[in-house]
Every structure is written in C-alpha cells, then in structure tokens.
N, CA, C and O atoms as a MOPAC input file, in Angstrom:
PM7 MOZYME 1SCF
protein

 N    -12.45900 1   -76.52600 1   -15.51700 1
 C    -11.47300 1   -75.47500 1   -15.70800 1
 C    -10.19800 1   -75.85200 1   -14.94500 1
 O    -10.24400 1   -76.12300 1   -13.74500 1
 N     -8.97500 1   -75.86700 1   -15.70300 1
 C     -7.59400 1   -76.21100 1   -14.85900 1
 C     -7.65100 1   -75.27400 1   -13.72900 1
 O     -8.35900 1   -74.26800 1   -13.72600 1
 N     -7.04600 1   -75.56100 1   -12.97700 1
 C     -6.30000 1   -75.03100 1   -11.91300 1
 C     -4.86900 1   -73.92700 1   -11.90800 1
 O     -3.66100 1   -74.15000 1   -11.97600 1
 N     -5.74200 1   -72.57600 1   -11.78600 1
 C     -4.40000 1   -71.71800 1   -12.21300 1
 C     -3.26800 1   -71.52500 1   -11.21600 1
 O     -3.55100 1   -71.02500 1   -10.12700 1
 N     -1.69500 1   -71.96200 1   -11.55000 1
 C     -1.01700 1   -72.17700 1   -10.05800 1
 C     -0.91100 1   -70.76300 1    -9.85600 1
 O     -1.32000 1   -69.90600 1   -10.63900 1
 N     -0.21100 1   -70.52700 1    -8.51600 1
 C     -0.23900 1   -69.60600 1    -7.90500 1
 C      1.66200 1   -68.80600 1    -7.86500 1
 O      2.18800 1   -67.75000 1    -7.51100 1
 N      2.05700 1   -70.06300 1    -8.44000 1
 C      3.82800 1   -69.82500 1    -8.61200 1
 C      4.30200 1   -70.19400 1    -9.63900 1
 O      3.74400 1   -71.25000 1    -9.93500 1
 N      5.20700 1   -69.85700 1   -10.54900 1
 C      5.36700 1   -69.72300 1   -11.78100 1
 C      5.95400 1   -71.24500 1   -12.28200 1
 O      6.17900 1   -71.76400 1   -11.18900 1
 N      6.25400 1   -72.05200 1   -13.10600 1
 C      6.70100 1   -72.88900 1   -13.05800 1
 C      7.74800 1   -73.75200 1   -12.78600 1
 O      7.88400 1   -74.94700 1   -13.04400 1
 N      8.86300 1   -72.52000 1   -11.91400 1
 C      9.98300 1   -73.25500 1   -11.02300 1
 C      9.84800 1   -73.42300 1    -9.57200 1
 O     10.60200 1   -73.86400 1    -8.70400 1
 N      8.09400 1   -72.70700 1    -9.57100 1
 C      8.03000 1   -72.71600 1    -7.92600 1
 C      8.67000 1   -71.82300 1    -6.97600 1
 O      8.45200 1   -71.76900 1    -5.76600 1
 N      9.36200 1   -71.23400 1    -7.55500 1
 C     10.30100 1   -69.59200 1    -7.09000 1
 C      9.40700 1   -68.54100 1    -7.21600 1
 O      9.74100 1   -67.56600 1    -6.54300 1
 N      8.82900 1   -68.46600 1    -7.57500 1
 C      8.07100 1   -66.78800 1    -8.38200 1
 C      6.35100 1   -66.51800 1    -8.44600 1
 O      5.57000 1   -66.91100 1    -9.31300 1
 N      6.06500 1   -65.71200 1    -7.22400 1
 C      4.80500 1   -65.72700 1    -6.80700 1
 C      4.14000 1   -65.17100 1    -7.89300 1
 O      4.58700 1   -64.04900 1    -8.12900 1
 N      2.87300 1   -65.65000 1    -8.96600 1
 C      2.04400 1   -64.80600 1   -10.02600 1
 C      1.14400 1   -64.89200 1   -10.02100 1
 O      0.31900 1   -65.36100 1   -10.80500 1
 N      1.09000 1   -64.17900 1    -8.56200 1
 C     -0.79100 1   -63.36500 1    -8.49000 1
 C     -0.33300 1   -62.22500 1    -8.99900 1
 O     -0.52800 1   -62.35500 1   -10.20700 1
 N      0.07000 1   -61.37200 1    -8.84800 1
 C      0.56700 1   -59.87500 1    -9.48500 1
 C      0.35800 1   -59.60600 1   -10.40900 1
 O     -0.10000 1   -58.49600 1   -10.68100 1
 N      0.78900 1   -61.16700 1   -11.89400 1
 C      1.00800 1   -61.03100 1   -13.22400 1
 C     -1.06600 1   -61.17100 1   -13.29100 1
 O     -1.83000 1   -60.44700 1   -13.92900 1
 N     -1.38800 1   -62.28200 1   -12.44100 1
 C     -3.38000 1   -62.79600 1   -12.77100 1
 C     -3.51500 1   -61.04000 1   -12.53900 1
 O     -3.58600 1   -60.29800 1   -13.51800 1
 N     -3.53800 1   -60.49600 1   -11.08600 1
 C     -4.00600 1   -59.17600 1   -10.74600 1
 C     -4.29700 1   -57.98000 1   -11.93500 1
 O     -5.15500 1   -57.10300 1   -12.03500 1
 N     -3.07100 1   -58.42200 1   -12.83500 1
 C     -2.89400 1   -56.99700 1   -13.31200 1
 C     -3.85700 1   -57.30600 1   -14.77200 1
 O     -4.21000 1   -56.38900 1   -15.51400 1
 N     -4.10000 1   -58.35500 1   -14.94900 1
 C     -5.00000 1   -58.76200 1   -16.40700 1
 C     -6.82900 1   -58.86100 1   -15.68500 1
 O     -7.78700 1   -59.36100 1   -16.27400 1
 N     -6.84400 1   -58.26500 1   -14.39400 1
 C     -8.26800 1   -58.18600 1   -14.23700 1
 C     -9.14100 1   -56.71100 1   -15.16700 1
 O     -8.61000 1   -55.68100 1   -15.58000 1
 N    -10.50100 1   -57.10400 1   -15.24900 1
 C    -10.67000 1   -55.82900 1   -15.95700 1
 C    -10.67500 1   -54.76900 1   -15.18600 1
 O    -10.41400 1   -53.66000 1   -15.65200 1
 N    -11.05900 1   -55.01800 1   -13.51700 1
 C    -11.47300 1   -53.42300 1   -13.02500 1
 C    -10.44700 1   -52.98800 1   -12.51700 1
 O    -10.37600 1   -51.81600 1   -12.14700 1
 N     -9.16500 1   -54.08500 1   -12.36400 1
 C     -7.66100 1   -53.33700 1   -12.04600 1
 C     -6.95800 1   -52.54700 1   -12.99900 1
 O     -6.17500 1   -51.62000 1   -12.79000 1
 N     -7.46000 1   -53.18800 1   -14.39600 1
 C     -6.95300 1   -52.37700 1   -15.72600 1
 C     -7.42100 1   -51.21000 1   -16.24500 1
 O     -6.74300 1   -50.44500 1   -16.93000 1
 N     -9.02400 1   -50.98400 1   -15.81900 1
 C     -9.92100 1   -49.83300 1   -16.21900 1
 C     -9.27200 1   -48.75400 1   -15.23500 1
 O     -8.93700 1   -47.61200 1   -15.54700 1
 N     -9.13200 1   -49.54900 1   -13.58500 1
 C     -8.85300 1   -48.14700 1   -12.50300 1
 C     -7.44600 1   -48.00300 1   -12.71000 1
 O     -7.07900 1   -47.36400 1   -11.72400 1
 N     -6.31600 1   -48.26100 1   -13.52100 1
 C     -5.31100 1   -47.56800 1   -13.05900 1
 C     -5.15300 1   -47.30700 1   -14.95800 1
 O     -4.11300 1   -46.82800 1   -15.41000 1
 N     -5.89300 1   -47.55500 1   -15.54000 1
 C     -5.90500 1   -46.84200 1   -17.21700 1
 C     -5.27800 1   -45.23100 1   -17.20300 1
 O     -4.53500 1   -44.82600 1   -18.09700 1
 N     -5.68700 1   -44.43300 1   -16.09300 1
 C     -5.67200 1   -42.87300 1   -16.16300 1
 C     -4.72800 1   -42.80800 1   -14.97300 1
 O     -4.96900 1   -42.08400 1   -14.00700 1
 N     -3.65400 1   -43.57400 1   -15.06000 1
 C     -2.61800 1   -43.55700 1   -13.79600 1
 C     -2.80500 1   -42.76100 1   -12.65700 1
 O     -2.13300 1   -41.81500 1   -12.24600 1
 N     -4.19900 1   -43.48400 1   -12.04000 1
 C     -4.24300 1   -42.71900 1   -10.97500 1
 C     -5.30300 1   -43.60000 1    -9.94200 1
 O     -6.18000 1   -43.95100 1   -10.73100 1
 N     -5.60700 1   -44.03500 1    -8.85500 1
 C     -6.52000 1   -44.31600 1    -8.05200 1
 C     -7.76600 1   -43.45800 1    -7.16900 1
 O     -7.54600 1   -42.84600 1    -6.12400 1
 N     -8.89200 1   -43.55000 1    -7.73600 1
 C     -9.42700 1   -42.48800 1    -6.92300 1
 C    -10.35400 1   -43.11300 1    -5.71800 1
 O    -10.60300 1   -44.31400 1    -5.82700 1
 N    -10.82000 1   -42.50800 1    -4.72400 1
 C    -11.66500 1   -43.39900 1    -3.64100 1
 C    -12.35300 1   -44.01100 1    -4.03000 1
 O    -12.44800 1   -44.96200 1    -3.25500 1
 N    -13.55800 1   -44.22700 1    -5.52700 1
 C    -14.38000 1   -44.81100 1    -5.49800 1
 C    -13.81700 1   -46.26300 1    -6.29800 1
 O    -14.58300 1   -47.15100 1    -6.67100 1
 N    -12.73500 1   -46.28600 1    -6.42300 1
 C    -12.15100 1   -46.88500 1    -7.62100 1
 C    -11.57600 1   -47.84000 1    -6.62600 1
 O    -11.30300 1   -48.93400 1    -7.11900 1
 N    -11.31000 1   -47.70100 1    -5.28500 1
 C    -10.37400 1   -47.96500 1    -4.04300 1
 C    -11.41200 1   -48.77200 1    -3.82600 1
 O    -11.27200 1   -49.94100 1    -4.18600 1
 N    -12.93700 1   -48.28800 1    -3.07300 1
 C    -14.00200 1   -48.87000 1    -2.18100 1
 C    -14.64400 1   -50.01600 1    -3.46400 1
 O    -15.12900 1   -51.07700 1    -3.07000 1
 N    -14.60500 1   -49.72600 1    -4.90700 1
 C    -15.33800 1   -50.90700 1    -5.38700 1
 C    -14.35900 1   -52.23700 1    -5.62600 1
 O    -14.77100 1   -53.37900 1    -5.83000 1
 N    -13.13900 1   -51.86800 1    -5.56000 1
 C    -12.12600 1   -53.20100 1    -5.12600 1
 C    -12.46000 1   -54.02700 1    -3.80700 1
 O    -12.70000 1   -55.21200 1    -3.57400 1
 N    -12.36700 1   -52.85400 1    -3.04400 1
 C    -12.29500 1   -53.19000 1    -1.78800 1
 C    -13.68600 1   -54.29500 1    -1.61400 1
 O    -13.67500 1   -55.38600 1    -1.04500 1
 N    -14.62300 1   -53.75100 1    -2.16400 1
 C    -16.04700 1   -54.39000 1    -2.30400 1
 C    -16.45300 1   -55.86800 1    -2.74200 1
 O    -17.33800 1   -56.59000 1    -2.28400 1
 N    -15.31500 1   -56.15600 1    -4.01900 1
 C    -14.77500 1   -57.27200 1    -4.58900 1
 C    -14.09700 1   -58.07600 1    -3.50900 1
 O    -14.37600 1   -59.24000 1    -3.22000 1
 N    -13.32200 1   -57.44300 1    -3.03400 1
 C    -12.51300 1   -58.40500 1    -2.52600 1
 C    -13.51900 1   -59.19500 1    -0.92300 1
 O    -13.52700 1   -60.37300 1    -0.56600 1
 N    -14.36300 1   -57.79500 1    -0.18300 1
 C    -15.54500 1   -58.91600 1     0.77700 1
 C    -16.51700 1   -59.51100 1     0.08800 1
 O    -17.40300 1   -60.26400 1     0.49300 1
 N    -16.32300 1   -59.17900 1    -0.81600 1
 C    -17.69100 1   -60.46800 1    -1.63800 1
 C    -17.53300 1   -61.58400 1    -1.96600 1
 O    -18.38700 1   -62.45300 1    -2.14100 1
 N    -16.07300 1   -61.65300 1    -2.10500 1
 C    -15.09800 1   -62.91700 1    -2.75900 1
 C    -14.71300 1   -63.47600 1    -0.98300 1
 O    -14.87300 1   -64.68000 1    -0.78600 1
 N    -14.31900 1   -62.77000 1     0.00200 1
 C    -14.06900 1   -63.62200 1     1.22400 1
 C    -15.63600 1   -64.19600 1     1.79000 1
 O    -15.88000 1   -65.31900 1     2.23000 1
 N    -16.68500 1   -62.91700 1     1.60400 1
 C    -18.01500 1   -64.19300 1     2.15800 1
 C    -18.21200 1   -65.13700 1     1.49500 1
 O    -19.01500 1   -65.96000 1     1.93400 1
 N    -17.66900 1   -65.34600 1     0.40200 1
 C    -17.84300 1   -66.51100 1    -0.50300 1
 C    -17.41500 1   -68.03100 1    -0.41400 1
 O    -18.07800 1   -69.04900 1    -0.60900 1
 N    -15.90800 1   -67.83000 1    -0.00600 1
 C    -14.91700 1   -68.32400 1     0.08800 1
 C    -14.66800 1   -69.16200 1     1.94500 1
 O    -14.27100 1   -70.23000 1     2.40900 1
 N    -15.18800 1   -67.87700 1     2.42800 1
 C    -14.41500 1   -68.50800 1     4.00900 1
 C    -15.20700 1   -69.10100 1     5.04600 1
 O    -15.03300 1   -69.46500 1     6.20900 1
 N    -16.29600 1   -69.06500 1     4.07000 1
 C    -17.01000 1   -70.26800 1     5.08500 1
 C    -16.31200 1   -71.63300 1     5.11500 1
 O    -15.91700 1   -72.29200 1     6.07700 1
 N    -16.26300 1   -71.91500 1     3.57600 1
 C    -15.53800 1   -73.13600 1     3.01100 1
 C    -14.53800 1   -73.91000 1     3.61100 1
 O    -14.43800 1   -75.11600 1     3.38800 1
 N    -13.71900 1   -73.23100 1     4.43100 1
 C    -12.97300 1   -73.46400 1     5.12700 1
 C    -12.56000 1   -73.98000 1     6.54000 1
 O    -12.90400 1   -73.23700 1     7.46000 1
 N    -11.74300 1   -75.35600 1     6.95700 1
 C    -11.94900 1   -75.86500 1     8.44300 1
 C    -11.01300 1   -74.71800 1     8.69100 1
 O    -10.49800 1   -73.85300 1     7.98300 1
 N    -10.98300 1   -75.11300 1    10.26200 1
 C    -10.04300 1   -74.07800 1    10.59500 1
 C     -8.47000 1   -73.83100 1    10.58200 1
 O     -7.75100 1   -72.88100 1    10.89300 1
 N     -8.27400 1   -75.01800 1    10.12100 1
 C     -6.59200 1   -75.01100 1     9.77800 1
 C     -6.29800 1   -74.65300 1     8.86300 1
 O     -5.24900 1   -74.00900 1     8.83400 1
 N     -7.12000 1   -74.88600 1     7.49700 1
 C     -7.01700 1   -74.41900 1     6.27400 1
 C     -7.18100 1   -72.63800 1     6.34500 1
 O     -6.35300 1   -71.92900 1     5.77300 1
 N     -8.16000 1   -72.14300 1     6.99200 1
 C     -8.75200 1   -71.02300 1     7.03400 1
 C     -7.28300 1   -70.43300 1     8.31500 1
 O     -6.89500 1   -69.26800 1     8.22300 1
 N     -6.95400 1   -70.92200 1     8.86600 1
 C     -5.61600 1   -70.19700 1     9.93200 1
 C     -4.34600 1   -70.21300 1     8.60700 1
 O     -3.63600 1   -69.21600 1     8.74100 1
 N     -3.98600 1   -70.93200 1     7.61300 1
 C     -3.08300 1   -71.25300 1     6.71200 1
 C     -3.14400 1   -70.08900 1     5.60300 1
 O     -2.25100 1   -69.43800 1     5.06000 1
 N     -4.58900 1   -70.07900 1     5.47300 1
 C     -4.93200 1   -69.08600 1     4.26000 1
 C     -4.67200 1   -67.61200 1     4.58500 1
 O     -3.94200 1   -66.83600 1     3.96900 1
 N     -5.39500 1   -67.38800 1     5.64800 1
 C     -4.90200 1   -65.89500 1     6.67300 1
 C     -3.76600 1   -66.03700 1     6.80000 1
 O     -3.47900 1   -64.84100 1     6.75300 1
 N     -2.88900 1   -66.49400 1     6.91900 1
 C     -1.27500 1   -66.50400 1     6.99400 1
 C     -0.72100 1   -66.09900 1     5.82600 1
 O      0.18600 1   -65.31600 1     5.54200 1
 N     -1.52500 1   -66.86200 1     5.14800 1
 C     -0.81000 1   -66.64100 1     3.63300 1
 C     -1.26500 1   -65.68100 1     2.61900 1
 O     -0.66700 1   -65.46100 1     1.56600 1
 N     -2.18600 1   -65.21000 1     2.93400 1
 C     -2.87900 1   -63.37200 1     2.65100 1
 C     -2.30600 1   -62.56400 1     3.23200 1
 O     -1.70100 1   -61.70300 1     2.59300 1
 N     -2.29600 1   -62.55700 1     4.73700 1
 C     -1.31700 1   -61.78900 1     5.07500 1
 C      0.29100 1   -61.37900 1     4.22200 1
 O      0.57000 1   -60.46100 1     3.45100 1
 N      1.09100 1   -62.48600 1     4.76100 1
 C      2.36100 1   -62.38100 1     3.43100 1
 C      2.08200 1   -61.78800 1     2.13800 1
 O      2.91500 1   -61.03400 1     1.63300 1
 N      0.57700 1   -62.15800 1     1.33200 1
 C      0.86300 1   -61.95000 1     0.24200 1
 C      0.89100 1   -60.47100 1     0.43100 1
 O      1.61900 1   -59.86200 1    -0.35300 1
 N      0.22600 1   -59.76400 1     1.33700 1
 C     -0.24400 1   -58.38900 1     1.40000 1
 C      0.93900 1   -57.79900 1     1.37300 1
 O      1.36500 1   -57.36100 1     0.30400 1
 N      1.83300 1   -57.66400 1     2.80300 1
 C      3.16700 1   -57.29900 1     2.94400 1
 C      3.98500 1   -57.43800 1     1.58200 1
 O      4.26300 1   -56.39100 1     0.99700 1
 N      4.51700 1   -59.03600 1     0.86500 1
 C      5.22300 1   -58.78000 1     0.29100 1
 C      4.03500 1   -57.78100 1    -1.27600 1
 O      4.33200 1   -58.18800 1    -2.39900 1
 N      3.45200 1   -57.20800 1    -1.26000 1
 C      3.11700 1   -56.36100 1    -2.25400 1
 C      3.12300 1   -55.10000 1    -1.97700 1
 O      3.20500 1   -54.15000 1    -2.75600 1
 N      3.01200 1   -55.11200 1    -0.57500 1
 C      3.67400 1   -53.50400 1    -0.43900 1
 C      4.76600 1   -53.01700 1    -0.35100 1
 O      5.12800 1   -51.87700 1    -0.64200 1
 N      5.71300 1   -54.43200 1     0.32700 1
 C      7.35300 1   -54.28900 1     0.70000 1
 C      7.44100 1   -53.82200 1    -1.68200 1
 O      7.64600 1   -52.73600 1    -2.22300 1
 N      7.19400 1   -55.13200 1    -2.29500 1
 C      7.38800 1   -54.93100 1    -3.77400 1
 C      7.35500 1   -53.72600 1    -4.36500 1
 O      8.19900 1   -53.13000 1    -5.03500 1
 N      5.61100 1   -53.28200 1    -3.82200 1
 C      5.40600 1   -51.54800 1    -4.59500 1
 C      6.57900 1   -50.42200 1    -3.73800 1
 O      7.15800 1   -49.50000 1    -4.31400 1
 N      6.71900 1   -50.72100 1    -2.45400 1
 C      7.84900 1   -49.54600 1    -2.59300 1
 C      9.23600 1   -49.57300 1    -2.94100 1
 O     10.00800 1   -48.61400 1    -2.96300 1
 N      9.48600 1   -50.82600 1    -3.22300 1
 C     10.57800 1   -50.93000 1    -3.55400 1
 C     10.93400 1   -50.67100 1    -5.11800 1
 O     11.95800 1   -50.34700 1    -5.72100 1
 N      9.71600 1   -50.94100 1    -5.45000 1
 C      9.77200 1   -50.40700 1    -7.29400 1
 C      9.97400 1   -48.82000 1    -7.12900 1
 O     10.84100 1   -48.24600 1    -7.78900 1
 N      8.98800 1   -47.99800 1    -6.05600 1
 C      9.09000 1   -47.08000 1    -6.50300 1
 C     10.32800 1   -46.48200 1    -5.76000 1
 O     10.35600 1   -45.26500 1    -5.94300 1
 N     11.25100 1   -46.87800 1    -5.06700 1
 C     12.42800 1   -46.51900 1    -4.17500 1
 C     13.59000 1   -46.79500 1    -5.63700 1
 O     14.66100 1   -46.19100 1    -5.70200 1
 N     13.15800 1   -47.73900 1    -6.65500 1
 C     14.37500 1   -48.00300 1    -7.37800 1
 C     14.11100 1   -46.88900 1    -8.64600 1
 O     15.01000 1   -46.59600 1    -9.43500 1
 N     12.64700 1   -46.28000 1    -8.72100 1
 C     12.25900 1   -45.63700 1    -9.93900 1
 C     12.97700 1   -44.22600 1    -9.24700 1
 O     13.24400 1   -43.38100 1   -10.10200 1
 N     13.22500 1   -43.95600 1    -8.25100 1
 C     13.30300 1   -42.84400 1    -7.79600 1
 C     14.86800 1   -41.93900 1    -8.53600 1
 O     16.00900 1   -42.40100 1    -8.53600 1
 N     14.67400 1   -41.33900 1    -8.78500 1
 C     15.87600 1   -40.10300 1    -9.27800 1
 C     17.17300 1   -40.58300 1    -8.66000 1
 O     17.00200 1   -41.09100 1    -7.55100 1
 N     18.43800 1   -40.55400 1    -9.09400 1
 C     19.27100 1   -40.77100 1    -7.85300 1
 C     20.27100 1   -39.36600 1    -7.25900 1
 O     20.91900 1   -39.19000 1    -6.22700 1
 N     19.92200 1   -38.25000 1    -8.87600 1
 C     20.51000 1   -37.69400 1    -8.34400 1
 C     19.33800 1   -36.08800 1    -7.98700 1
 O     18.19000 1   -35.86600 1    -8.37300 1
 N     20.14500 1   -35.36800 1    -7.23900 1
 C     19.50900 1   -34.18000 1    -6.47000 1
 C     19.75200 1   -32.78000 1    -7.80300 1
 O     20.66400 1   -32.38100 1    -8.52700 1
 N     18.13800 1   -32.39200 1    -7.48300 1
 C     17.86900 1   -31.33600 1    -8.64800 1
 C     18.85200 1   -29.87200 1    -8.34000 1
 O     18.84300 1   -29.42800 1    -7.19100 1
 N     19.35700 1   -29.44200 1    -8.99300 1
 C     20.08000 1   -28.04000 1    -9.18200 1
 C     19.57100 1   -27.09600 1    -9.95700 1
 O     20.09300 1   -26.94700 1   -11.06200 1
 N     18.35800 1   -26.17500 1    -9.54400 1
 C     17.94400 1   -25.19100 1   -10.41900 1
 C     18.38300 1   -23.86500 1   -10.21000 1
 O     18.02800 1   -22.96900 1   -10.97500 1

C-alpha cells in the first residue's frame, strides 16, 4: 500500500483534516451536527488503541519528534476550528 503523505503536494498544506474527515466514525458522529459523549469517548478509544499500537515502535528520538509533532497538530486544529468559527460568526449585532 503507497504511502499516504501527510502534506499536500507543494508541501505547504497539512491533509490530515481532509484523511480525518473521510473516516467512517468521524462521518457517522458529526452526520446529526452534533457530538455527543459517547461519540467523544469511542474516538477517544480509537485514538489509545492506535497509540498502544504504534508507540512502542518507536526509539526515542523518533517517539520525542512524533509527540512534538501531535502536539502542533493538536493546537493548530483547535487554533483552525476557532478560527472557522470566529470567521462564521455574524458581524453584525441583532436589533429586535
């Protein structure tokens, strides 16, 4: 199986976001635009099943590189989601 990159093909443009959003249980839980706890904890569940998997595998430079770079990815997806929703936001003030 190729190797799916992780940046778009100018190397500018991070697309885990675009893989993320074509998973099935990311597509089933936000189908009814909404997140509910159990929908939260069986991600969450995915995602330690996939690190016991994964981080043994790892020396420790690789594994200090990777945590670095999870980290970032984390931040810049939250800095992203509020900033989508800071730009979706109304600009002007309601008058009823």
């Amino acid at each position: 199986m190729p190797r799916t990159s992780w940046l778009d093909e100018n190397q500018n443009t991070v697309k885990i976001d675009d893989y993320a959003q074509q998973l099935g249980p990311f597509v089933n839980a936000i189908a009814d635009g909404r997140i509910d706890a159990q929908e939260l904890r069986a991600q969450e569940a995915r995602v330690v099943a996939l690190i016991k998997e994964v981080e043994p595998k790892f020396d420790d430079a690789t594994h200090a590189k990777l945590t670095s770079l999870l980290c970032e990815l984390s931040a810049f997806n939250v800095m992203q989601t509020l900033h989508s929703l800071l730009e979706a936001r109304p600009t002007t003030a309601f008058r009823g």
